[in-house]
C-alpha positions as CSV (number, residue, x, y, z in Angstrom):
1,X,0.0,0.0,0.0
2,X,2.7,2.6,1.1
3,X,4.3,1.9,-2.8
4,X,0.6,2.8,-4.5
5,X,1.1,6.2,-2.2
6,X,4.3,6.8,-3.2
7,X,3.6,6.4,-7.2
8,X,0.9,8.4,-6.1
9,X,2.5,11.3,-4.9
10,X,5.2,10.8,-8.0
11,X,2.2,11.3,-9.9
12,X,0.4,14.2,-8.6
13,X,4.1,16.2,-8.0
14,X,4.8,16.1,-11.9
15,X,1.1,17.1,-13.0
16,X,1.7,20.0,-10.1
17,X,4.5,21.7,-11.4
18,X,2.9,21.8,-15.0
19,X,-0.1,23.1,-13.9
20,X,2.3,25.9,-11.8
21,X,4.2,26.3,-15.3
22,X,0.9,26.3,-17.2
23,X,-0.1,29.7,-15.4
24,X,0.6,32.7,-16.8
25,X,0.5,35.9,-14.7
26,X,2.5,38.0,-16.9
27,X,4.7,38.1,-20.2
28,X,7.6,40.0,-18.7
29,X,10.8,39.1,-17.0
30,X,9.4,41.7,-14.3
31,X,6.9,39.4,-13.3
32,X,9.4,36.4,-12.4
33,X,10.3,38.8,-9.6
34,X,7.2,39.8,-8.3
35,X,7.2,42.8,-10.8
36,X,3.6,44.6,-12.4
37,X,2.9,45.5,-15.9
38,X,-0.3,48.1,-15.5
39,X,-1.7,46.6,-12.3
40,X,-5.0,45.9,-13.3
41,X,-7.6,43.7,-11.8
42,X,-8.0,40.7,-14.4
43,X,-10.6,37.9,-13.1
44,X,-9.8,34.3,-14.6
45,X,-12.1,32.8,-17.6
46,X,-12.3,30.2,-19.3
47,X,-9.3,27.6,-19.9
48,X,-7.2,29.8,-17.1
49,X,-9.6,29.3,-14.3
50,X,-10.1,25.5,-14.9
51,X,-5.9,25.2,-14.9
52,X,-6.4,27.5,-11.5
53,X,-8.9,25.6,-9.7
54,X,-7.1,22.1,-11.2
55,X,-3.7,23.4,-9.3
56,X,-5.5,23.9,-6.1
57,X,-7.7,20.5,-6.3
58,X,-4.1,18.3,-6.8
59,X,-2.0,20.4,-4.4
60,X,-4.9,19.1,-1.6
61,X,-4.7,15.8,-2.8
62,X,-0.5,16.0,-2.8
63,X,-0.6,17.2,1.1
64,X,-3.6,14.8,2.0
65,X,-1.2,12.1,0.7
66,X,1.3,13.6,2.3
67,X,-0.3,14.1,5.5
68,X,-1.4,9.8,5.4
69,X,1.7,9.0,4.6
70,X,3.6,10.3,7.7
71,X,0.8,9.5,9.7
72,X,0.5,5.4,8.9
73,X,3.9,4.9,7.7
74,X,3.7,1.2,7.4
75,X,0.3,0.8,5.3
């Protein structure tokens, strides 16, 4: 059981970072650094906001995995 978490967690890590790379907040170089171009308020649509809410839902499931896998180390 404690190798199905740990593919698990393999899994979800890799689809995590390309759903972080998959987000774009801004075309500059500025932005890599916390930099603003404008500072307007831009609400997400569409494509953007499924790739949002899709980081958040597997982040959760990473640090519930996470989280069972400290907990019960030898499942």
């Amino acid at each position: 059981m404690n190798t199905i978490i740990v593919i698990a967690q393999l899994v979800l890590s890799v689809l995590l970072i390309g759903l972080v790379l998959l987000q774009e907040r801004s075309s500059g170089a500025g932005g890599l650094f916390g930099g603003t171009e404008g500072g307007s308020y831009q609400t997400r649509r569409g494509l953007e906001r499924i790739i949002f809410w899709a980081t958040i839902v597997v982040a959760v499931l990473f640090a519930g995995l996470a989280v069972v896998s400290l907990a019960f180390p030898r499942l």
